[in-house]
N, C-alpha and C positions, 0 to 999 in steps of 0.2 A: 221340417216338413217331411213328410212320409213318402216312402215312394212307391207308386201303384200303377200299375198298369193300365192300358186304353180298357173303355168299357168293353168285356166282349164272354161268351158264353163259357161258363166256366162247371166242372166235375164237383156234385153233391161233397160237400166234407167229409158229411158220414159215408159215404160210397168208397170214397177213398180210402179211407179208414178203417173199413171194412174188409177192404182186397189187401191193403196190407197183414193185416191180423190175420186175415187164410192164406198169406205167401201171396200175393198177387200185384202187379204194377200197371200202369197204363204207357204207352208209349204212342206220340203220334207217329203215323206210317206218311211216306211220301204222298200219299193221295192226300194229305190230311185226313184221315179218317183215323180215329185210335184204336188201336189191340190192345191186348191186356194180356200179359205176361207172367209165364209162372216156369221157370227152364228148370230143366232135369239133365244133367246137374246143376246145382247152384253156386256160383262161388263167395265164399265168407273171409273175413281175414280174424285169426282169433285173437281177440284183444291180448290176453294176458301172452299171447306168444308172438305180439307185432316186432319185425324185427327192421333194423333199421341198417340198410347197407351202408357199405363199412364209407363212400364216397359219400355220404350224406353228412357224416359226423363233423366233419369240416364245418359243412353248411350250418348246421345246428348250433357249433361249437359259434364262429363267427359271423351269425347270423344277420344279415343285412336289414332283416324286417318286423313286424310286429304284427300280435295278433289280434283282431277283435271279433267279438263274437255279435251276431243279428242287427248290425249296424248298420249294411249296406243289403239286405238281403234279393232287392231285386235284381242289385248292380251284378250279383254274383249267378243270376240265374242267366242275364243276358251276358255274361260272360262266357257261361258256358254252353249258350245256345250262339254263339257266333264263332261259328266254323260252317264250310260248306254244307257239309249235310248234318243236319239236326233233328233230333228227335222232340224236341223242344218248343212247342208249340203256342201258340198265341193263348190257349185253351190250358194249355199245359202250365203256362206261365201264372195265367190270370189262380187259375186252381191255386195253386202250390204257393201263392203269396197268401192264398185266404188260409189256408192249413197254418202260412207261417203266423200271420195275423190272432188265428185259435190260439197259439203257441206249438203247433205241432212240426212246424218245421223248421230248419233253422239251420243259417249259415255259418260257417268258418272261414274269415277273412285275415289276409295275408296284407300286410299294408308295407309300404316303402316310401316313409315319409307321411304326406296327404294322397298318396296315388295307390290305387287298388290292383297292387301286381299279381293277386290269385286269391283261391279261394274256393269252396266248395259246400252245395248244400244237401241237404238230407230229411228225414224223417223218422222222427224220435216215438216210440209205444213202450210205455212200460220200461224192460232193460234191453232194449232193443233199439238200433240206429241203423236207417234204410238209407244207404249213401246213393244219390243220385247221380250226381256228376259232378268234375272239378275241371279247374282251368287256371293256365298260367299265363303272364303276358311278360315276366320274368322269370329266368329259366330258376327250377329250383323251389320256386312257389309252392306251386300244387302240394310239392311233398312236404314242404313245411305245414301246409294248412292240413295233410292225412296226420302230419308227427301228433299236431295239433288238437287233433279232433279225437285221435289214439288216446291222448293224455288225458284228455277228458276225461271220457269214458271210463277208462279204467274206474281215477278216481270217483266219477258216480257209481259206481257199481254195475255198470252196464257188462252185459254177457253176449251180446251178438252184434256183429259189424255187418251187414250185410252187403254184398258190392255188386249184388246180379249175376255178373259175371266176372270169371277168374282173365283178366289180361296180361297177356306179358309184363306191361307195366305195373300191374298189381302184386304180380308175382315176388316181384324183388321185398317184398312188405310183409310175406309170410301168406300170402291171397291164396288158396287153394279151393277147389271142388268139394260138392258134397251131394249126396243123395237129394231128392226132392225129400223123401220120408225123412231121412237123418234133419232135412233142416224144419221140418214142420215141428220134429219134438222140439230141436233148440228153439224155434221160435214159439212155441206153447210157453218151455219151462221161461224166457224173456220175457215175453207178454205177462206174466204172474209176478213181477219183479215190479216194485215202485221207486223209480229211478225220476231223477228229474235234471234234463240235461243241464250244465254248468254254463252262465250267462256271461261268462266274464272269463 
């Protein structure tokens, strides 16, 4: 059985889709009302130079878990919409399951056993991947399901990681800044690229 969200008002596909492809995101703000987002700088992590700190290799090396791809994909939204403040909205949710449902969006899930230790979803155009948010509930996750999602990508031919924003924790992964202009071209020349993300 599929999993889907309470009935409730949800962001046009094509609207979405649309603010992507010109740089642009939605976020709900604390009032619930949404902004739409486009930062100058931008932070990217470049695939073919993802780099993976040297404390992770262990974890990779003997890795406790397993990955699947769009199997759980609401599980993975309310995963990482449960923390105190969330950007992550009832709206936000409902949305971004129907993208996933199109095939536009899509999760990377971190599994330990039957139990969903992390994981992370995003938004796929072309050769381009809009990472939304991740979340661990086993320490260690999150970065397996970025190694993961890395791995992909390459292999598809994908050319832009997109992350919003460069955070400390991004940073250890090769995450840096870039112009708002510098990433409109990259994301032009990805948008022209027929990429199709890896299900498995």
């Amino acid at each position: 059985m599929s999993e889907r969200p309470e009935h409730i008002s949800l962001l046009p596909p094509d609207l979405l889709l649309q603010a992507y492809s010109q740089g642009m995101f939605p976020m709900a703000m604390e009032t619930g009302e949404l902004g739409w987002f486009s930062p100058d700088p931008r932070g990217v992590i470049p695939i073919e130079e993802f780099r993976v700190p040297h404390g992770m290799k262990k974890l990779l090396r003997d890795c406790p878990f397993h990955i699947r791809i769009n199997t759980a994909y609401v599980s993975v939204m309310r995963g990482c919409a449960d923390r105190k403040s969330t950007w992550i909205s009832d709206t936000i949710l409902r949305s971004y399951t129907r993208l996933h449902e199109l095939g536009f969006a899509h999760s990377v899930e971190v599994w330990q056993g039957n139990t969903l230790a992390g994981g992370l979803y995003g938004v796929a155009l072309g050769g381009a991947f809009f990472g939304e948010s991740m979340f661990s509930r086993v320490p260690g996750a999150s970065k397996v399901a970025l190694h993961a999602l890395v791995t992909r990508l390459k292999s598809a031919g994908f050319t832009l990681l997109d992350t919003q924003w460069t955070t400390e924790h991004l940073s250890m992964f090769g995450a840096h800044d870039i112009s708002r202009r510098e990433y409109l071209r990259k994301l032009k020349a990805a948008l022209g690229r027929e990429c199709v993300f890896p299900h498995e």
